[in-house]
N, C-alpha and C positions, 0 to 999 in steps of 0.2 A: 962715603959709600955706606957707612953702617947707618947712619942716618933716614938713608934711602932705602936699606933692607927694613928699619920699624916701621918706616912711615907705610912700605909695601902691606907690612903684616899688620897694620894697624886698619888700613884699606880694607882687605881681604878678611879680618872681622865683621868690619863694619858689614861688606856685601854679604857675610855668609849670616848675619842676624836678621838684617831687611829681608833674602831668601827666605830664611826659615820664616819670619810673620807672616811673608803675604802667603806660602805654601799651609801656614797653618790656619790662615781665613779663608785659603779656597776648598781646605778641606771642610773647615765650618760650615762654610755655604753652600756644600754638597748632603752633608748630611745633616743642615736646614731644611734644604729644600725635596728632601726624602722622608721627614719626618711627618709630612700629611699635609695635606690642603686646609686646614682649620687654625681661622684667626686667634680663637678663643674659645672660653667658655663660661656658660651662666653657675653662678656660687649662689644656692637658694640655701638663707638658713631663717629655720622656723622660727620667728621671735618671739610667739605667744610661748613655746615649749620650753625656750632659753625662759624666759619670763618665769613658767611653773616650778620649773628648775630653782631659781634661784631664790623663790620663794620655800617651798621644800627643804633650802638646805637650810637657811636662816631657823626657819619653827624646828627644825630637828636641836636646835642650841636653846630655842626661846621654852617649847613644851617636856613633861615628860613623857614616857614611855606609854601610861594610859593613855592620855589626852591623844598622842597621834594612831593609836590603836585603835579607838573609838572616832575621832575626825576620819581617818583610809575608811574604816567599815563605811559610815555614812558617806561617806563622798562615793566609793561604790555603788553603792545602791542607789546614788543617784542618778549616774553614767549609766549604769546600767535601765533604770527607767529612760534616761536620754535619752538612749540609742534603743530602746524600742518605740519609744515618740519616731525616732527621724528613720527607722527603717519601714515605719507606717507609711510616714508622709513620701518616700524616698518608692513604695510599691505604687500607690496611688500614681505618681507623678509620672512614673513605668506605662501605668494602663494609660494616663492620658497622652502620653507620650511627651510631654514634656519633662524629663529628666533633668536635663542642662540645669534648667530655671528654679530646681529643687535645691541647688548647690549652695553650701553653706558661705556667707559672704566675705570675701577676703580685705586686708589693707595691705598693696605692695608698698614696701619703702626703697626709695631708689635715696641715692647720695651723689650728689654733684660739688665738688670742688674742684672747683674752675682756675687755669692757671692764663696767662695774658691769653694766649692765644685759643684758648677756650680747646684746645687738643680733646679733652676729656668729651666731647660730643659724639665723638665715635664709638664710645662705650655706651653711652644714654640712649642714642640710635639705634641699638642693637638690642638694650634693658626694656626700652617703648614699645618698640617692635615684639618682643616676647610678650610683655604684659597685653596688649592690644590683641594678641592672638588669642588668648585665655580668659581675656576679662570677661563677667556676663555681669546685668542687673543687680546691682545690689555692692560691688565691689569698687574700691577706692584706691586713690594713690598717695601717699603720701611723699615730698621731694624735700629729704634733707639738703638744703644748699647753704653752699662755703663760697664765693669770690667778691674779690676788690675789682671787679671788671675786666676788660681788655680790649682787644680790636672786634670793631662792628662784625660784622660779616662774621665771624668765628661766637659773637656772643647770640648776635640775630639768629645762625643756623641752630643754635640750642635752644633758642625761644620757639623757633618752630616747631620743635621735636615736643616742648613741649603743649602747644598749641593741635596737635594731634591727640595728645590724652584729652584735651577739648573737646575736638569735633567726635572724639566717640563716645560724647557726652558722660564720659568718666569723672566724678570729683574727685577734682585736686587739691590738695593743701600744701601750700608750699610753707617749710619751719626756718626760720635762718636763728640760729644759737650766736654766728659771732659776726657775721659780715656778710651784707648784701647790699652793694653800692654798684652805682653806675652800670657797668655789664651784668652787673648782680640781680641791679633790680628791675631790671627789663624783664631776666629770666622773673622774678619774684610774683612780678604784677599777674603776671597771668595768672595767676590760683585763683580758684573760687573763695579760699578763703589762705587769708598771709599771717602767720603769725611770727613773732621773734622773742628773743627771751630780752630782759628787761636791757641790758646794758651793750645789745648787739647795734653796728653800723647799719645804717642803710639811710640810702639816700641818694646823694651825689648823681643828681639827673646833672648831666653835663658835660661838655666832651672837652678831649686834650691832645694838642699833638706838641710834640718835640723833637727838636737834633742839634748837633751840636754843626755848627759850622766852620769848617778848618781853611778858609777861603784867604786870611789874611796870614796865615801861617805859610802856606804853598809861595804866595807871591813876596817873604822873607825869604824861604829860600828857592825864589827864581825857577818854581815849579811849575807848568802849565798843568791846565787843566780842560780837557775840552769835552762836551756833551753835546751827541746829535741826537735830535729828535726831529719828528713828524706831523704835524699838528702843534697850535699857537699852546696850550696847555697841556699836553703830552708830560711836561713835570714841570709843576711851579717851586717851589723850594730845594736847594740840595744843599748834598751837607760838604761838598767841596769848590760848588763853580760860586760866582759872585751873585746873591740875592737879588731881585729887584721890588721896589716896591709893587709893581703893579701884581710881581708872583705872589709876594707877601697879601697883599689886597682878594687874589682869586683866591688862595687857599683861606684864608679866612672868612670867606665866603662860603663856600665847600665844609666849612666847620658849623658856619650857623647851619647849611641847610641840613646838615647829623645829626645839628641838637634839633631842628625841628620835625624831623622826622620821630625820634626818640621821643618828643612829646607828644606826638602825636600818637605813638604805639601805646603809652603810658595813658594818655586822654582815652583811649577806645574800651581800655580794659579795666580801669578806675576811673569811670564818669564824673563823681560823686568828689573826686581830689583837687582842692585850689590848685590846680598845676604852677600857672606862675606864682604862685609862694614858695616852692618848694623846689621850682626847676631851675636853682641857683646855681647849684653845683654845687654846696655844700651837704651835709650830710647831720644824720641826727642819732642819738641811744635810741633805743628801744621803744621807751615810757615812752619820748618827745614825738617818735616818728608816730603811735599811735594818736596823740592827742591831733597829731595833723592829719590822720586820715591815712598815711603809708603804709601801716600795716592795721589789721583787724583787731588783732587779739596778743596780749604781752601772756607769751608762756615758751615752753622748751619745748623742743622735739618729744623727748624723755617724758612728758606727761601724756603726747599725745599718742604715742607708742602705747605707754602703760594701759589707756583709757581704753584702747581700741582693743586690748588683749581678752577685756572680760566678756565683749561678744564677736568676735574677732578672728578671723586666722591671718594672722601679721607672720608677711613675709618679707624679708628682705633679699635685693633683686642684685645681685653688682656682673656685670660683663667685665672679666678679666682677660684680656690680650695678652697672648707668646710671645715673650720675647725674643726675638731672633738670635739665635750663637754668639753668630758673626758683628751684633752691634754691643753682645758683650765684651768679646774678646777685643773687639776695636778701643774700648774703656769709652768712660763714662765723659771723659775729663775733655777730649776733641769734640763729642759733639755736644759736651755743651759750651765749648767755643764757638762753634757754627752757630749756633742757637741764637743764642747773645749776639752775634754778629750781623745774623739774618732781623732779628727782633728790630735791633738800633736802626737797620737800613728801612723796614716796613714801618717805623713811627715814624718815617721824617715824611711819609705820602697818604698812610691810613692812619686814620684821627681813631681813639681809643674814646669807649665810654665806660 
């Protein structure tokens, strides 16, 4: 009997703590969904000024007292003739009415690090989108990119995003500092001009699919396993019923036709690249991938930033997404269970570059 009274009270914890969470994530999700219509927001931070900045503070250690007394004077009075040069050019521009096209030329920096499923597209789509509405003649982009690749379709839709900075005839540069392989370099190619710093990846034209099979573990222990489908190839490989060679035969088929496609995105955008030398699927440093043509130019972001600052108004662009309450309070640790769970089932059907 007293047994049955803890186990009662052990119960009746238990439900009164499950009540409390989910009462405490329908309140979340009330005062989420009260908190405003708006995904995000654009973070513009000036980098020529961080730049002048940081120069500034360094000569304040390096000069003394005179020397920056007399450096401010003169550099005044040069600003000061500046901005009557450009409040000249800027009335002119007034009477012919072309104003816009007076505007002094800008370099956006956007930043892509890309994760398997290329998620971070959604921020770049929103960063393009802003940029393309402001840009005029004369203004540039530059695209710091980070990824070891992921699935087609997720890497494809970022290459188009940025395939639009293209068609509004904006030049692009694309910098990769440590890694731009496979879904990396699809996004990469498209730059009018690619550079990377000496000892960054990039390469790995070539695709991959994986899963693990538990087919002969089930039939150990006396487990069925049954999949209906509709259409002859509806799913060729899985990761629990029994392979066939001929599924094995069409999906690997379905792989060459990703890498050929891939080569062929690659072929359109670097004419000038031995593609079959390169489209092994391995990968190369920095120096190696220049000497074959993969990238333009061996240098860092960080020089290209600096360079552009001295005629320049270098901005940097990032779309930052709200996080929802309610996927905080659910903790971080389930969905990235889901994740990982969703990920392993989408590699065993969608081939990854």
């Amino acid at each position: 009997m007293e047994f049955l009274l803890d186990y009662g009270l052990f119960l009746a914890k238990i439900v009164t703590v499950v009540v409390a969470v989910i009462a405490l994530l329908v309140v979340a999700k009330t005062v989420g969904g009260k908190s405003g219509a708006a995904k995000g927001e654009l973070e513009i931070t000036n980098l020529t000024e961080q730049n002048k900045e940081t120069v500034e503070q360094l000569e304040h250690h390096l000069h003394d007292s005179a020397f920056l007394k007399a450096r401010d004077k003169a550099e005044k009075k040069q600003e000061k003739e500046k901005l009557k040069v450009r409040e000249k050019e800027v009335k002119q521009a007034s009477k012919e009415g072309d104003l816009d096209g007076k505007r002094e030329p800008h370099l956006f920096v956007l930043d892509f690090k890309g994760s398997i499923d290329a998620k971070e597209v959604s921020s770049l789509r929103e960063e393009v989108t802003a940029i393309l509405s402001v840009a005029k003649e004369g203004d540039e982009v530059l695209l710091r990119l980070e990824s070891g690749g992921g699935m087609v379709h997720g890497y494809g839709l970022a290459s188009s995003q940025l395939d639009r900075i293209k068609a509004a005839q904006l030049p692009l540069t694309i910098a990769v500092d440590k890694v731009a392989a496979s879904g990396g370099y699809m996004m990469a190619c498209i730059a009018d001009k690619l550079v990377s710093a000496p000892f960054a990846i990039v390469g790995s034209i070539g695709v991959i699919a994986q899963l693990p099979n538990f087919n002969k573990l089930l039939k150990k222990h006396d487990i069925d396993y049954e999949q209906l489908t509709a259409g002859e190839y509806k799913r060729t490989l899985t990761m629990f019923g029994e392979n066939t060679d001929k599924a094995r035969d069409k999906f690997k088929q379905e792989l060459e036709d990703t890498h050929d496609l891939f080569k062929d995105f690659i072929r359109e955008r670097r004419p000038s690249l031995e593609l079959e030398k390169v489209a092994t699927g391995e990968h190369w440093f920095g120096i190696r991938a220049h000497e074959l043509g993969l990238v333009d130019e061996v240098c860092t972001s960080d020089d290209l930033v600096v360079a552009a600052c001295k005629d320049k108004t270098v901005l940097s662009i990032r779309y930052v997404e709200k996080k929802k309450l309610t996927s905080k309070l659910a903790g971080l640790a389930g969905e990235a269970a889901d994740n990982v769970l969703l990920k392993l089932i989408d590699r065993g059907q969608r081939p990854i570059v």
